[in-house]
N, C-alpha and C positions, 0 to 999 in steps of 0.2 A: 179536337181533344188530343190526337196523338203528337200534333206539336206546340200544345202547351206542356206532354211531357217531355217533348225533345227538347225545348229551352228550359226544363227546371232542371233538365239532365247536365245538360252545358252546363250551369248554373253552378251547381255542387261541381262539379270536375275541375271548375275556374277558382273555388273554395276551395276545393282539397292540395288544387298545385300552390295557391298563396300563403297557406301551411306550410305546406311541405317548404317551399321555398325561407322561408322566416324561419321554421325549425335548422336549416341548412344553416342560414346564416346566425345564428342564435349559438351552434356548435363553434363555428368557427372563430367567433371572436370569443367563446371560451378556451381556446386552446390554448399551451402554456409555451413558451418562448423555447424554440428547440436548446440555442445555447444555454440556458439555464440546467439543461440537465443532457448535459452530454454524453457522460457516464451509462446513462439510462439507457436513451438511443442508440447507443454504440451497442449494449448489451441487448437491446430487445429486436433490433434489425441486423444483428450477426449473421450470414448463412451458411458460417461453420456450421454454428446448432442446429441449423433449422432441418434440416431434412431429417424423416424419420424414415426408415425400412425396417421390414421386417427381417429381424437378425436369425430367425430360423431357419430362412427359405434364400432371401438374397443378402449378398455381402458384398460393397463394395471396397476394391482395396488397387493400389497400383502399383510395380512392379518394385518402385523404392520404397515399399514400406516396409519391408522385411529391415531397412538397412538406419532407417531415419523414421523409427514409427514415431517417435514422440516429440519430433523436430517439428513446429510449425510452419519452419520454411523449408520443409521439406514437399507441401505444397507447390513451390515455384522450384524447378529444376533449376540449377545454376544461378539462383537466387541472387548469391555475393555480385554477382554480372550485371542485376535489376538496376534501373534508376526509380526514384520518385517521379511519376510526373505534374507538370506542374496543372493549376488549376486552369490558364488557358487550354493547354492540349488537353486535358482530360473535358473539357467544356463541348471541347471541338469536336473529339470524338466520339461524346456521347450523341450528340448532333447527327454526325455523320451515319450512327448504327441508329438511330429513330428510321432515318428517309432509308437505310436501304437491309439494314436487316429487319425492322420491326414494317420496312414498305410503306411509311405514310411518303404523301404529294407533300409537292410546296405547301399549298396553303395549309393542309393537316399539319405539317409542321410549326407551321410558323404558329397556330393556333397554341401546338403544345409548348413551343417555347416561353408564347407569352404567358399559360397558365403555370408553368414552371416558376420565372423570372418574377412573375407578379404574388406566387407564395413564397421564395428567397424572401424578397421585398417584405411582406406582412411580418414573419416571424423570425428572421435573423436579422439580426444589429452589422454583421459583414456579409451582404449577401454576395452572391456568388451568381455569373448571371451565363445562362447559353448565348452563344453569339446569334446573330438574327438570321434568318433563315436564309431571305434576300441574300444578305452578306454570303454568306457562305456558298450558294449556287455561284453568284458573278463572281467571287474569286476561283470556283474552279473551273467555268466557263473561261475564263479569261487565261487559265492553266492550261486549257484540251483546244483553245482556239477551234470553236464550233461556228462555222458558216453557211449562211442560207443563201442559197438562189435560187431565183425567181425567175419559173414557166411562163411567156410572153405569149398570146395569143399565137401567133407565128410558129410554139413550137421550140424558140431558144433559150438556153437558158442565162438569166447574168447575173454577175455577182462577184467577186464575195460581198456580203453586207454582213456588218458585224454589230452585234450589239441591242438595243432595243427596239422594234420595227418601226418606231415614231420618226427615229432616225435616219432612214435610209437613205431617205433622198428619190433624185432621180436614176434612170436609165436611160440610154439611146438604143434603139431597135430602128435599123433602115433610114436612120435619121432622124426618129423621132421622140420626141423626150417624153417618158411616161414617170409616172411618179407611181416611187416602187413601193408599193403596198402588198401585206402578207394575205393571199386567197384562198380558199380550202381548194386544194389539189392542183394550184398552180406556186409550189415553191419545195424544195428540199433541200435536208443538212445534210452538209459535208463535215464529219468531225477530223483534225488535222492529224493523219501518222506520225509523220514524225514527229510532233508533241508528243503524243500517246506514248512513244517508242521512246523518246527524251523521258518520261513521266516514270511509266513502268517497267520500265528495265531494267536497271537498279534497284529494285525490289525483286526480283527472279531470286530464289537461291540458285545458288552455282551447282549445286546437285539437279536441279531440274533440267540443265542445258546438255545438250550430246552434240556439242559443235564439233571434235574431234573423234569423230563416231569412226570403229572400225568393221562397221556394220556392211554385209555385204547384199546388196536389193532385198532389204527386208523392213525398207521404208520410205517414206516418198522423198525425204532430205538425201536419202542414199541410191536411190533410183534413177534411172536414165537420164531422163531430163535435167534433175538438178545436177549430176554427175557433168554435163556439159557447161555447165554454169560453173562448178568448180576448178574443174578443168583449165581454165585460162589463169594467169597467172595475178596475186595480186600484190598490188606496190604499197610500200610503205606502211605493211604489217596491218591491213584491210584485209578481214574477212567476209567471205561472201557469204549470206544468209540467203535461203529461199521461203517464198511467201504461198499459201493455201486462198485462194478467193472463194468466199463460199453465198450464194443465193439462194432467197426461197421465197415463196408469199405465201401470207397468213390472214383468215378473214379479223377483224377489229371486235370483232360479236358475232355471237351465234345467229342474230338475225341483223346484221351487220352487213351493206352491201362493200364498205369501205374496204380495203385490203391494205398490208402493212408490207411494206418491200425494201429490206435492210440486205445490207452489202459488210458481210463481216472478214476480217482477217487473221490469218492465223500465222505463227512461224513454225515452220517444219523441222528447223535444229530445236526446236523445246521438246521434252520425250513425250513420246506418243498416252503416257498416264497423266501428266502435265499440264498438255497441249490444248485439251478442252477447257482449262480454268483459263484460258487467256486467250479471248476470242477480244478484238479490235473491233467496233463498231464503224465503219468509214460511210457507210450513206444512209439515210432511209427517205423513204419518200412513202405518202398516206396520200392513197385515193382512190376511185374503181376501175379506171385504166391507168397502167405503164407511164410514165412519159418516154417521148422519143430516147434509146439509147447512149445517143452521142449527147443530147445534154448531159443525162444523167450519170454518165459515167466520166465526160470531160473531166471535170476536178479532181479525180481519184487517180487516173490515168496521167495525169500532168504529175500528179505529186507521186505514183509510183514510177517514173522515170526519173523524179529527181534523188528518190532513195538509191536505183540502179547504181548512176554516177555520183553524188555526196555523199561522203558516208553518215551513219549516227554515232556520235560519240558517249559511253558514258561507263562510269564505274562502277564495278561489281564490291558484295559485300565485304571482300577478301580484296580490295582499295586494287584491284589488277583494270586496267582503261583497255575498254573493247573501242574499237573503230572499225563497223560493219555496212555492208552495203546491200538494200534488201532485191530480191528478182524474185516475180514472180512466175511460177513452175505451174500449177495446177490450179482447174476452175473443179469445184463440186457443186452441183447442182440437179434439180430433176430436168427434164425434159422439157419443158415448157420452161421456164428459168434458163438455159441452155441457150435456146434456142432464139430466144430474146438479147442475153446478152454478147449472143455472137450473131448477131441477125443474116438469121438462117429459117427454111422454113421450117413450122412446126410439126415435129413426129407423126401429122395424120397427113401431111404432105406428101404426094408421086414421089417426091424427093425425099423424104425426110429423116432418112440415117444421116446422124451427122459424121460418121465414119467413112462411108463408102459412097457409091452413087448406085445403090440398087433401084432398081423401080420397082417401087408396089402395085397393087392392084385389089380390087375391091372384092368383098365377097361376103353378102349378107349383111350389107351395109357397112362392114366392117372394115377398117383397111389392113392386108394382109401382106407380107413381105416372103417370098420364095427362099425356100432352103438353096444356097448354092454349092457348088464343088468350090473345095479350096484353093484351087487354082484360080480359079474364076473369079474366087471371092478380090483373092490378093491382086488381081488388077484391075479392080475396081476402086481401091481406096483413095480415097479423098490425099491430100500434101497442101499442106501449109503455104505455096510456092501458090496455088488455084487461088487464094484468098489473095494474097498482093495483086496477082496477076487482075483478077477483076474488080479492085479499089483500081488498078491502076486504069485500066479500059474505060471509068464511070458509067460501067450500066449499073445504075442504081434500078431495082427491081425488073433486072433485064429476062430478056426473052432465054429463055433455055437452049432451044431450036438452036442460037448464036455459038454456042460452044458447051460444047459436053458436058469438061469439066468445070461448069461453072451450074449447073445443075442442083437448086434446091440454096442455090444463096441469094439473099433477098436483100442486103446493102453491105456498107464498109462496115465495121466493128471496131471502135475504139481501140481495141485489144491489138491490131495489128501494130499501134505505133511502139508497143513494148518490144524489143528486142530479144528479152528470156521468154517470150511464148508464143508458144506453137498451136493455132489454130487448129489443128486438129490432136496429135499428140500431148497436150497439156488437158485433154478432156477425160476425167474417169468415167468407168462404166460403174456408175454409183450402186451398188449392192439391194441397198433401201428398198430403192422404188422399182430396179429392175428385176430380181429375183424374187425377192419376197414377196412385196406388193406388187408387182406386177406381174410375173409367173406366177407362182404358188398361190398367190387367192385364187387368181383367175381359174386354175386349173381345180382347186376346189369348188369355188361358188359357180364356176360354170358347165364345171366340169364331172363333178362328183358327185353334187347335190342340185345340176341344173336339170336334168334330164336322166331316164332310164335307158335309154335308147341306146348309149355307150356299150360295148363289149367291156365292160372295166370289172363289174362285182364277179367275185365269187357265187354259188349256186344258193338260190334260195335267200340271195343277199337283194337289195333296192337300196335305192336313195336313202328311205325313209329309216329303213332298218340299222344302214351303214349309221346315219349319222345321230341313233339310239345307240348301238353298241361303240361307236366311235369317243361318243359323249362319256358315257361311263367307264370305258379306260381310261383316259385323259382325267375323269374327277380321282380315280385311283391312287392317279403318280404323285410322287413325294418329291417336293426340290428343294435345297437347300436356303437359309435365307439370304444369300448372294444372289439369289433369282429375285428382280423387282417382284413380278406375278406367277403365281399360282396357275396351270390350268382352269380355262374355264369352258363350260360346257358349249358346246356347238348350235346350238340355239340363240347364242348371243354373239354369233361370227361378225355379224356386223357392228358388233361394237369392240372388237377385239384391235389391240396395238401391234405397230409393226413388232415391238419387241415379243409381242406372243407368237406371233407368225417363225419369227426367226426362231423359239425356240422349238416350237412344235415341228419345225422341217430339220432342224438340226441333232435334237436328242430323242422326239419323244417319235417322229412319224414312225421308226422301224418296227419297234415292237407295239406298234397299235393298230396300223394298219393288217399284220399281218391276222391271214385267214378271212379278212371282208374283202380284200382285192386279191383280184388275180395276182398268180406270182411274176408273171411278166410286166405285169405296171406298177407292182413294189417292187421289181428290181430295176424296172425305170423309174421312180422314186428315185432311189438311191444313187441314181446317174447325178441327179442333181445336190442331194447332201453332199457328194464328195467334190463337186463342183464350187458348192460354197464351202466346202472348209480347206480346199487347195485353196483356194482362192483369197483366202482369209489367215493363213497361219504358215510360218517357217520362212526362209529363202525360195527366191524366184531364182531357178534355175533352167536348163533346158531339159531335165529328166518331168520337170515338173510342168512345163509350158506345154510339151509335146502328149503327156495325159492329159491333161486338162483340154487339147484341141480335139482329141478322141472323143472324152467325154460329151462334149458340147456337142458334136457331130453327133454321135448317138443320144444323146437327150433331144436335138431339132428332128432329128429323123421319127422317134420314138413322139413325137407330139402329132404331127400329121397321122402316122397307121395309130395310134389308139384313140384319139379325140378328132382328129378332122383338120381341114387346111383352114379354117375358118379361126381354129388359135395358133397361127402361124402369126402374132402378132409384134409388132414392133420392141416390146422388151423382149421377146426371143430371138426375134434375128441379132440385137446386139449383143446378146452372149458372143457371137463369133470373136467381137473387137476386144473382149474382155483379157484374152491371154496379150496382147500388145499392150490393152492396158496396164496390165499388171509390169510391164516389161519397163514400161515409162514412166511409172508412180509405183510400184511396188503394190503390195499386200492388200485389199480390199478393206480390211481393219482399220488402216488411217487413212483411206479416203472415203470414208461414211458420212451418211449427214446426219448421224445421230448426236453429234455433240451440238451441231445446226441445230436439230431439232427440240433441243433442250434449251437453248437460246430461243426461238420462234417461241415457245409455251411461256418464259419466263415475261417476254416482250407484250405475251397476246393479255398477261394477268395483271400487267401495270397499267392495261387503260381502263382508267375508269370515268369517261368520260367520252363525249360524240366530239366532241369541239377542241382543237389546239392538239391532238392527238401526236403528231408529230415532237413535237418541241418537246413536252411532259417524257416521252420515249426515251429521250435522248438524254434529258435532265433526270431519268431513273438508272438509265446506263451507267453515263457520267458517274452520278453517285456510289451505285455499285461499285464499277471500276477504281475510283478514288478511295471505298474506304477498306479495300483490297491492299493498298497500298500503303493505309493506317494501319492495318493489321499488321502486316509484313515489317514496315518501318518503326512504328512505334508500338504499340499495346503489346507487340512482341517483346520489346525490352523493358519494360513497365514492372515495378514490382506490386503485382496485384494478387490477390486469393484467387482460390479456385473457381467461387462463386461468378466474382465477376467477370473472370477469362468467360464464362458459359454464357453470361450475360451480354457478351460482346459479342458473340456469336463466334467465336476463338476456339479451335481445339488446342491447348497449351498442350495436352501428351503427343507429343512428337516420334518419329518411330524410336522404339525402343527404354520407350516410358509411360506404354500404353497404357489406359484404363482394363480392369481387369473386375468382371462382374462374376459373381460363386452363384450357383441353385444350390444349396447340400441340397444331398439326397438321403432323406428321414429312413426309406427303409433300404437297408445293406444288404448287398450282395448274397445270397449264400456261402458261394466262394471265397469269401473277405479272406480265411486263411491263403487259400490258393494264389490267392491277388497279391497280398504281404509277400508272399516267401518269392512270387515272381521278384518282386521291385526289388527285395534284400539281395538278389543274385545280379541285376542289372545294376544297383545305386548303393552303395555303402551306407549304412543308417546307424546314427551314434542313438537316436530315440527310437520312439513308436508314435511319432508326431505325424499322424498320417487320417486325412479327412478324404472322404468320397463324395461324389458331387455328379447330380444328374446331368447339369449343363455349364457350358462356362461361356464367358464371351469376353474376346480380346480383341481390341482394338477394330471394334465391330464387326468381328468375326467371331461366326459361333459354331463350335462345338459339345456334341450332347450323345450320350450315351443311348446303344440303341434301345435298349428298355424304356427310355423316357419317351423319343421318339416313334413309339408301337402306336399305332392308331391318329395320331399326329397327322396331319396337312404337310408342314415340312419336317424334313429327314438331313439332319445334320450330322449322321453319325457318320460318314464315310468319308475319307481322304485318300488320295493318292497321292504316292507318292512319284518322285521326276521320272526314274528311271522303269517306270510302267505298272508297278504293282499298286494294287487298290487293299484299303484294309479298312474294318467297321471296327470302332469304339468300343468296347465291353464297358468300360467303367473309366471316370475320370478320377486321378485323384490327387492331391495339393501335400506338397514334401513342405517342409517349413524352409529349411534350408537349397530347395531345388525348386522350387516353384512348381505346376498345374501342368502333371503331364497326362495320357491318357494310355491307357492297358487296349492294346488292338490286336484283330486276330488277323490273319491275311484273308484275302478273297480271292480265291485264283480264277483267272479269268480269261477268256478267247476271246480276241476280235472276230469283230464282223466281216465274214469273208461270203463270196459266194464266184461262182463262172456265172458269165453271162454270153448267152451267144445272141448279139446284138447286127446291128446294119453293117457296123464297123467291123465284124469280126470277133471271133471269141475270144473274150480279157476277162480279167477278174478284177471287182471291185470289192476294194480295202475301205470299211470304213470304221478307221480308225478310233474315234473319239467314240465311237461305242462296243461297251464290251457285255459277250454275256458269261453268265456267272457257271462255273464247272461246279460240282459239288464231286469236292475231296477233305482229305483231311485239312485242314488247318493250324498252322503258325501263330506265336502270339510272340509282342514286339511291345516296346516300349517308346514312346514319342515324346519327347519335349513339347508342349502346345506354345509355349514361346518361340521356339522353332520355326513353326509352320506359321506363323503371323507375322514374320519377320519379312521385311520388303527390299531384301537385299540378294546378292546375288548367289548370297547361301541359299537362299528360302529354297528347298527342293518338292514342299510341298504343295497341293493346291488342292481346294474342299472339293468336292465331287456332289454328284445327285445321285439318286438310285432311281432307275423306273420298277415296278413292280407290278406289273397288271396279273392279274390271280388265273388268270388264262394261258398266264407264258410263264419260261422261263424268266426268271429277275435278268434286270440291264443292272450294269453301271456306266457313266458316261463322263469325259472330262469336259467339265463345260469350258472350250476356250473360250466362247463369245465374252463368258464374264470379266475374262484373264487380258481382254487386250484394249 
């Protein structure tokens, strides 16, 4: 009985789609011939008109409308400068923004082109067709010269083979001719730099580049290493460039055993704000182990020696011919990534500082490394000279016993045959994984909330209590929306981002901890905030290198007497190497691998698929990359509406023609006379053309009056300004003639000081970037909010957070992490 009703049920369902489908098609051959009514269409898919807001509450307007409100081309800046484009480029780039702004694959593609092309076809008399999906991948395939080679049972790899894999033909391995066929996890692409570098270079603006930087170690292009790079002299009006090598793996799926291992590049003259939108993709390889090294890096290695000596030729937008020569200066990476591509042993290795030759030793399974004297330390360090030395001996996985310094190296490293790098010096102490995630959790998750047993709480304080009260200050604090997240509660620590970690150690640990921990282990705390924000912000000096080796000394000391020698563990002992690093690359800020990591996520969301994982990867890059390059070269000069810039995924307001969004604010101020007679004494006013407005946002930056703000998650009412003083928003308000500036009162404020009598000796730690709040009389000021959104080297302002926990005294804090 029940499946005579489960086939009457099909039944009707196979009736209802045959409807359905005939009613579809029934519509469609009623429709009326677009050309016939042109007029119509134009007026009824306009998206001038189309958008509605509410004109009580939001108002969008941009900063030329004061000047051109009734000017329709007053939509495209510089208008008179536009071209038409024509209907091939505009075909092309509509193409291009499907596969990488809208993210379909090939075949989604090609599926929507053909539903496109095949309604042109039906209803227009001249249709108008997108080029074909196919076509357009093998044209810029053949643009980026992308190469596969092929993992030989043996171990080797060979190649190049170009083209579609039907083709490749044979190989010779040992004499023996295999026919080269594509295998899951035995083949990787190489995509070609210097294509990439010929391709998009020439689309850089020339404001993005600091090739003439007169910057002094406050970044890795100006830092030790590349310093020796530049140093040599160069012929025939040849600039030297230095190159970032950055590694990571990432799993393909959540239940995924496959892993993704791309090899990307960066250039270090591009500014450090810049410099993350132009990551080079040069290897990847998909599979559940590695392949050997020196295949994998062969191709990249060969073609980075040939940048060394050729230079790249090409011309900037301002028609001036660069002819550059690239070197590579610095490797980012974690630990395992490291370790691989400089085949060395791994971090839980007797050996396994890649800095020094300490020996570890175990302790509760764990592997633990000894606090040493810095004298000791420094004749221990590893030298660039130990690595030739044993490529040159051929002990491939030799005996330790044989020679000291050859301790913890497991074979040669492709990387030796570069000339610009330094086997141990070109290595940073990556910030990421070593401080944050790997001190800082560990010392909370094992440390905080592993065990009672710690001398660490306050009286009457536990585990379980800390991280209830811990919880609820942290839901408390207010941050700005320049902060991606929000505080979240400590019960979801394991789900928590490195970027929570870093902000929670940088702005909020002071005033939250205090009163649940002892005051000797928040002001060991605080040994390491000012660890990561020297480390992270201004010029590398010697007033700054020589704190910063105190600190670190009293932070490793301070982890053994309050936690035990048991987190003596390998991201601690390389704080030591950190102030050389910073001495050789500069600042912690550009050599992170958060811009790595924003790449890794973008790579991990374009497979959608088990099968060809690789090549799809590479073919979603590519496209990215390429239609960066339509943005930049063409839709940039295009005379197009506003709509469709949005549409192309284009921000057309460029600095200083930002978008500018109004909140009014319904109900006014009390004060409103008060506020008037301010502005009449700062701003000459020929009217009383004067609106108030709870929040504003410019150029994706928002500022909001603190009343609006009162009870709020984020708190965007506070700015500081350069020269150190903090001030909170009373009221925003919009001059017709002066544009959206804001009425602030000052907030006077003391840094974070305190003595510490430590292992080292008694110092005092400054920390800076947080301040608390005095309660005195108060100032009130007048700010342009054009001003402070300005990205030049006027801007002297920068948004701030407030911490607020109702237990303490208010913080305010300058968030550099957001600023760099």
């Amino acid at each position: 009985m029940s499946s005579r009703r489960l086939l009457s049920s099909r039944s009707i369902n196979r009736q209802n789609r045959a409807i359905h489908l005939s009613s579809q098609e029934s519509y469609l051959s009623s429709l009326p011939d677009f050309q016939d009514q042109d007029s119509d269409v134009s007026n009824q898919f306009d998206g001038s008109e189309s958008e509605m807001v509410d004109s009580e509450s939001i108002e969008s307007t941009s900063f030329s409308e004061s000047e051109n409100e009734s000017d329709p081309e007053s939509l495209n800046h510089n208008s008179s400068d536009k071209k038409q484009p024509s209907k091939k480029d505009y075909c092309e780039a509509v193409l291009s923004c499907m596969m990488s702004v809208v993210g379909l694959n090939l075949l989604q593609a090609s599926s929507m082109v053909n539903l496109v092309n095949n309604l042109n076809f039906r209803f227009s008399k001249n249709p108008v067709l997108l080029p074909s999906a196919r076509y357009h991948w093998d044209k810029q395939s053949k643009e980026n010269l992308i190469h596969t080679y092929l993992i030989c049972d043996n171990g080797h790899s060979h190649g190049p083979f170009k083209g579609d894999p039907k083709d490749f033909g044979f190989y010779s391995c040992y004499q023996e001719r295999v026919p080269a066929t594509l295998k899951s996890e035995k083949f990787f692409l190489h995509v070609c730099l210097r294509r990439q570098f010929e391709n998009h270079l020439p689309s850089i603006p020339s404001e993005s580049w600091n090739i003439a930087s007169s910057r002094i170690n406050d970044d890795v292009s100006s830092a030790t290493q590349a310093k020796k790079i530049k140093s040599s002299v160069s012929e025939n009006g040849v600039v030297k460039l230095t190159l970032t090598i950055h590694g990571d793996e990432v799993q393909a799926g959540s239940s995924s055993t496959v892993k993704i291992f791309p090899i990307f590049i960066s250039i270090n003259e591009i500014q450090p704000e810049f410099r993350r939108k132009h990551f080079f993709l040069a290897n990847l390889f998909v599979g559940k182990n590695k392949p050997s090294v020196s295949s994998f890096l062969g191709p990249l290695i060969q073609e980075l020696k040939s940048l060394e000596n050729i230079p790249v030729s090409w011309i900037d937008e301002q028609n001036k011919e660069w002819k550059c020569t690239f070197h590579l200066v610095c490797l980012i990476a974690d630990a395992p990534m490291r370790a691989y591509l400089r085949s060395v042993r791994q971090f839980n290795h007797i050996h396994g500082c890649d800095w020094c030759l300490i020996k570890a030793s175990s302790s509760r399974g764990a592997r633990v490394f000894p606090n040493l004297e810095r004298s000791e330390s420094n004749t221990l360090k590893r030298k660039h000279s130990d690595f030739i030395r044993f490529a040159d001996s051929g002990l491939e996985n030799g005996d330790d016993s044989l020679n000291q310094r050859f301790a913890g190296l497991n074979g040669n490293s492709p990387f030796l045959e570069l000339s610009s790098f330094d086997m141990v010096k070109s290595i940073s102490v990556e910030p990421m994984h070593c401080l944050v995630l790997g001190i800082f959790r560990s010392l909370i998750t094992k440390g905080w909330f592993g065990t009672d047993q710690l001398d660490l709480f306050e009286r009457d304080v536990n585990r379980n209590i800390l991280r209830e009260a811990l919880s609820s200050r942290l839901l408390q604090i207010k941050v700005p929306t320049d902060f991606g997240r929000a505080p979240r509660d400590l019960n979801q620590l394991r789900f928590w981002k490195s970027a929570e970690f870093d902000s929670f150690l940088v702005y909020y640990l002071f005033s939250t901890i205090k009163g649940l921990l002892k005051p000797r282990v928040v002001k060991h705390m605080m040994c390491l905030v000012r660890i990561y924000f020297l480390s992270h912000r201004g010029q590398i000096n010697r007033e700054k290198i020589d704190e910063l080796r105190n600190l670190i000394e009293e932070f490793q000391s301070g982890v053994a007497v309050h936690y035990g020698t048991n987190f003596l563990t390998y991201n601690l002992h390389i704080l030591t190497h950190m102030p050389d690093s910073l001495i050789n690359l500069g600042p912690n800020s550009n050599v992170s691998s958060y811009p790595l990591e924003d790449y890794m996520g973008i790579l991990k969301e374009k497979v959608r698929r088990s099968s060809n994982i690789a090549p799809s990867l590479v073919r979603t890059f590519i496209n990215d990359f390429k239609y960066q390059e339509i943005l930049l070269t063409k839709i940039n000069d295009w005379r197009l509406n506003e709509s469709e810039m949005e549409d192309f995924g284009f921000n057309k307001f460029v600095e200083g023609n930002g978008k500018t969004i109004y909140m009014k604010d319904k109900v006014l101020p009390v004060d409103k006379i008060k506020f008037l007679r301010i502005i009449r004494e700062e701003i000459s006013l020929e009217d009383n053309e004067v609106e108030f407005f709870k929040s504003v946002s410019i150029n994706k930056k928002r500022f909001s009056s603190k009343k609006y703000v009162t009870g709020k998650k984020r708190n965007d009412s506070v700015i500081k300004k350069f020269d150190g003083g903090f001030w909170e928003i009373i009221s925003i308000v919009r001059i017709r003639s002066q544009g959206p500036v804001a009425i602030c009162r000052q907030i006077p404020t003391n840094a974070v000081k305190f003595d510490h009598s430590g292992f080292t000796g008694r110092f005092v730690i400054r920390i800076d970037h947080i301040h608390e709040v005095k309660v005195q009389k108060r100032s009130q000021e007048i700010f342009s909010l054009i001003m402070l959104t300005a990205k030049t080297k006027k801007a002297f302002y920068i948004p701030s957070t407030e911490l607020s926990p109702k237990h303490q005294r208010d913080h305010v804090v300058d968030p550099f992490l957001v600023n760099v």
